[in-house]
DOROKE-482186 format. One record per residue: x, y, z of N, C-alpha, C in turn; residue in one letter. Coordinates in steps of 0.1 Angstrom, whole numbers, plus 2048, in hexadecimal, padded with zeros to 3 digits. Example, Ala and Ser with C-alpha at 12.3 -4.5 7.8 and 13.67 -1.06 7.14 Angstrom:
! residues 2
8847C784E87B7D384E8847DF84EA
8807EA8478897F584788180084FS
//
This chain:
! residues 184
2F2DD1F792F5DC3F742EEDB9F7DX
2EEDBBF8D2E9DB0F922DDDAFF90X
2D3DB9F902C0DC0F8B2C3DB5F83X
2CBDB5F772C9DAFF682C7DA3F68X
2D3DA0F712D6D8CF762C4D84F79X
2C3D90F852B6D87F8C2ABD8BF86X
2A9D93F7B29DD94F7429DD87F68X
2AAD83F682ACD7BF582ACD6EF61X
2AED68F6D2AFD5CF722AAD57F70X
29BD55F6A291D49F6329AD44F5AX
29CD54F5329ED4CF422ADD46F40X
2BAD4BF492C6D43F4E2C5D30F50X
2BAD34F5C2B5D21F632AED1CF5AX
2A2D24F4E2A3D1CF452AAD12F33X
2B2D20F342BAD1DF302C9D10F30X
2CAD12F402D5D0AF3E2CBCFAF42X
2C0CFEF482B6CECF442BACE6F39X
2B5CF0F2C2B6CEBF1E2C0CE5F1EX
2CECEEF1F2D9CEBF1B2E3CDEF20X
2DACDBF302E0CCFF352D9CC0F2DX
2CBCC2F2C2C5CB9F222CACB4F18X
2CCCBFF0E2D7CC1F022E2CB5F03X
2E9CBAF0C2F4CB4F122F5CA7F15X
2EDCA3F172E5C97F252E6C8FF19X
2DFC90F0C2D9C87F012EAC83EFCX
2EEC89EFA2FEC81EF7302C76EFDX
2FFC71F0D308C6AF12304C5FF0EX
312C5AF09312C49F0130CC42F08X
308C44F15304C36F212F0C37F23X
2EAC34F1F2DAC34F292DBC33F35X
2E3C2BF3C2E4C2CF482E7C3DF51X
2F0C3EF4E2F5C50F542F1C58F48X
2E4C55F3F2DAC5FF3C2CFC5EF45X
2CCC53F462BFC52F512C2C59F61X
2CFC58F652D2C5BF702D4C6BF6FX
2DAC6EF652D4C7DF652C8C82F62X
2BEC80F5D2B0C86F5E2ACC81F69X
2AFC77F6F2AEC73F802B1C81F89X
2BDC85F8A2C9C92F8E2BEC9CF88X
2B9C9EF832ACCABF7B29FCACF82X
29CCA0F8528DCA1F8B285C92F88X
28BC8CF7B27DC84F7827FC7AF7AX
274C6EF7E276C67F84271C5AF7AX
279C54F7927DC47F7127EC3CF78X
274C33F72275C23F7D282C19F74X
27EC0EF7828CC05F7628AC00F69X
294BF9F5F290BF4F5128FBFDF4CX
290C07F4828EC13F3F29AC17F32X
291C11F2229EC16F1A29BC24F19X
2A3C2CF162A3C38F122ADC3BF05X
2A5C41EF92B7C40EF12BAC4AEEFX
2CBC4DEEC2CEC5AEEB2C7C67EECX
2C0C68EDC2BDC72ED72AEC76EDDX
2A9C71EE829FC70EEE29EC83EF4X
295C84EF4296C94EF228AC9DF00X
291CA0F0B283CA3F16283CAFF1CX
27CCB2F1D277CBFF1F271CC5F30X
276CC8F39276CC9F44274CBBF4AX
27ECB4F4B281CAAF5127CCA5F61X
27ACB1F67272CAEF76263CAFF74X
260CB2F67253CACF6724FC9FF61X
255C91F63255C87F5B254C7CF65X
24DC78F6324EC66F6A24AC5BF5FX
253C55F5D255C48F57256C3CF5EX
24EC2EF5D24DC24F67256C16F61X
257C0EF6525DC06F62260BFFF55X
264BFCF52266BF1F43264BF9F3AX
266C04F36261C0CF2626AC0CF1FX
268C11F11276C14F0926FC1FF03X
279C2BF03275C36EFD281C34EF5X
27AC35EE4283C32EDC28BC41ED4X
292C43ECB29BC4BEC4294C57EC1X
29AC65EC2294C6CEBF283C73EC2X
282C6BED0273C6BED4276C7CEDCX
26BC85EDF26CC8EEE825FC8EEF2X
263C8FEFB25AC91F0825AC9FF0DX
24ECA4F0B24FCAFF13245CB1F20X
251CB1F26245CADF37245CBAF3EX
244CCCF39243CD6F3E233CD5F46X
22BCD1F42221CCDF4921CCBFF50X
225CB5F5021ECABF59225CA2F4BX
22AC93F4C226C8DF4322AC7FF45X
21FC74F4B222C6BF56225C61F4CX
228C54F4922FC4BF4022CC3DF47X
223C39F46221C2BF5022BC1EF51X
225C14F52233C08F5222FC02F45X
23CBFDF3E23CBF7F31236BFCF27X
239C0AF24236C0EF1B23DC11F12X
23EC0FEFF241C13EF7241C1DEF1X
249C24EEE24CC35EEA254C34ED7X
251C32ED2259C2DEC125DC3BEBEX
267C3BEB4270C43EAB26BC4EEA9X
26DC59EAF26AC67EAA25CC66EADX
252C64EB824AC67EBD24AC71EC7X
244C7EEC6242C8AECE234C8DED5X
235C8DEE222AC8EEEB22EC9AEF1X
227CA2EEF223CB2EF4219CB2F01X
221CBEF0A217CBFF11216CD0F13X
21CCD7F0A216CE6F0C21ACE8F00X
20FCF0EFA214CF9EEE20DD04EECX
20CD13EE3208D1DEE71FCD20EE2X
1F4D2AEE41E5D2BEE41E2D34ED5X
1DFD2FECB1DFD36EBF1D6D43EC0X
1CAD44EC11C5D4CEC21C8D59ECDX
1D5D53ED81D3D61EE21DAD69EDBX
1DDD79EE21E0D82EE21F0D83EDDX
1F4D7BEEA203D78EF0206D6CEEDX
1FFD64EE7203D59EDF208D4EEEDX
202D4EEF8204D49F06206D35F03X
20DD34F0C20FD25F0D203D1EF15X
201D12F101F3D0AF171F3D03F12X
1F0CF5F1E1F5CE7F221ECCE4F2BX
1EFCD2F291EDCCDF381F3CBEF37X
1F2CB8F431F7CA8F401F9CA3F37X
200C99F361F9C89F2F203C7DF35X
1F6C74F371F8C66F3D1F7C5DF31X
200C54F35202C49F28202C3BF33X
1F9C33F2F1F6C28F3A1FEC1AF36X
200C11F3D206C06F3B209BFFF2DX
20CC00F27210BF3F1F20ABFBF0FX
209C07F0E206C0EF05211C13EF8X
20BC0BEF0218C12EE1216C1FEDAX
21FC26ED921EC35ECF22AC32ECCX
221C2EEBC22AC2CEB1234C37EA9X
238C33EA2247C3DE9C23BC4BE93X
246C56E98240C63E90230C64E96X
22BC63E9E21FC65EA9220C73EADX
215C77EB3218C83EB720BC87EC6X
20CC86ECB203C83EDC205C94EDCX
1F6C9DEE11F3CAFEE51F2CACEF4X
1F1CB8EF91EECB8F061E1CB1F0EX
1E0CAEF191D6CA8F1D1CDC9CF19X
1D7C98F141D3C8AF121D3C7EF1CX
1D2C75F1E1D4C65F231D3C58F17X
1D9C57F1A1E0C4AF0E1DBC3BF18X
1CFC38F141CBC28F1C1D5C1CF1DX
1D8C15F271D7C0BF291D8BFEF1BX
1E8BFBF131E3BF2F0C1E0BF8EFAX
1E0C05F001DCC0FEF11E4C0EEE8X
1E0C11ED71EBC12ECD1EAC1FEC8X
1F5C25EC61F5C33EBF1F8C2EEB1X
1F1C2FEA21F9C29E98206C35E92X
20DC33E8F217C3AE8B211C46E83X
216C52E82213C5FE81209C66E85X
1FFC62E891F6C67E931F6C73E9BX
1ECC7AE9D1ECC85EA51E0C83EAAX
1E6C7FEB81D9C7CEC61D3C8DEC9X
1CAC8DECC1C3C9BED01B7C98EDEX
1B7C8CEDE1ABC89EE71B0C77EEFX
1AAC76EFB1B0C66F011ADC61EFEX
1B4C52EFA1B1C46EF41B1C40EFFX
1A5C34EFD19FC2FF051AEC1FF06X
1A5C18F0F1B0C0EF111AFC02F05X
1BDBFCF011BBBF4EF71B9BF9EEEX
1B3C04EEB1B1C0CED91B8C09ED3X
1B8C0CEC61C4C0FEBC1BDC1BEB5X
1C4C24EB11C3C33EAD1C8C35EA2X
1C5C3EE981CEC40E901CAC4BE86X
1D3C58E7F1D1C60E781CFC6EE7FX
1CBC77E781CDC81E781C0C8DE78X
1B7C8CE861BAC8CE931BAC7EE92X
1C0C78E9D1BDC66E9E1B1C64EA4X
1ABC5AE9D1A0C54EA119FC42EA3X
19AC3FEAA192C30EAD19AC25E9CX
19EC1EE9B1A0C1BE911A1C08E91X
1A0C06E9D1A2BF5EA41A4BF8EB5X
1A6BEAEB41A4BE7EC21B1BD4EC4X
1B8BDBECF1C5BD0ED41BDBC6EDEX
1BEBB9EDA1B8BB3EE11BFBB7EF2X
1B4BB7EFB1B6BB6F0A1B7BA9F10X
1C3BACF171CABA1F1E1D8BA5F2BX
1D7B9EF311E4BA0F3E1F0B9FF34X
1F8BA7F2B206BA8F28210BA9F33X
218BA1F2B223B9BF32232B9FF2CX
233BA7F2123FBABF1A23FBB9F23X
250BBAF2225ABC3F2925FBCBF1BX
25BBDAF12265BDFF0A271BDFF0AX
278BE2F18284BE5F1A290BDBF15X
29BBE0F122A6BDCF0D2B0BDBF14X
2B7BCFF142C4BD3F1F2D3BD8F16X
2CFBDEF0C2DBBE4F072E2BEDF11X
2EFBF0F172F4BFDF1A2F3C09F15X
2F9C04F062FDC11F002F4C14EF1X
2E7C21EF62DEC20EED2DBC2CEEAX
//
């Protein structure tokens, strides 16, 4: 029995990760949600909405900076790296991946890497960001999109792969996403 314990303790600690995450998305407050993926590892600046159903995926790999709002049903998966700059926009059911598995191998192996999302950058509702990307400075994801490659700063992107589609005027922004709701 003990052999069994300590051969299965990955899959135990990752398990009960999941299961605290799980857990974590219920609590009626943003505040003592944020403070528990705080308690996990990830590191979250000040001004930050988070809502409920917000959905993350190894939480000690996550840095989020000030003023953002990650909106409803968004998931972050930060098993590889997945940095979140200041004032950034995350919309409805937007999913940014950072590992998924290798079609062609053998073993069907997992493979990833980063992604950086820079200041003041929107990804719109139903979006969808792959591994190794960087999201510019100012950038627009248009809603449903599937990023495969970095968008430059100010871009606007859009489609399926997303490509070049416009351009956000450049300028020193001054808007804060964040919301001072409590209970979201």
């Amino acid at each position: 029995m003990k052999k069994w314990l300590k051969n299965n303790y990955l899959s135990w600690k990752l398990s009960f990760g999941y299961l605290s995450v799980a857990l974590i998305r219920h609590i009626p407050s943003q505040t003592l949600r944020r403070e528990c993926y705080r308690f996990m590892g990830a590191k979250i600046g000040n001004h930050v909405t988070m809502f409920a159903s917000v959905d993350i995926r190894q939480p000690n790999g996550l840095k989020i900076g000030k003023g953002c709002s990650i909106g409803p049903y968004v998931l972050l998966d930060a098993r590889k790296g997945l940095e979140i700059k200041d004032n950034v926009t995350i919309a409805y059911g937007a999913i940014i991946w950072t590992l998924h598995h290798e079609m062609n191998s053998k073993d069907f192996h997992g493979k990833g890497a980063p992604i950086v999302i820079h200041d003041y950058a929107w990804i719109c509702s139903r979006s969808i960001v792959l591994p190794g990307v960087t999201i510019g400075r100012g950038a627009v994801v248009a809603s449903g999109s599937v990023v495969t490659k970095d968008v430059e700063p100010y871009a606007v992107v859009g489609g399926i792969p997303a490509r070049k589609i416009g351009e956000r005027t450049e300028h020193e922004f001054t808007y804060t996403p964040f919301t001072r709701l409590h209970i979201v």
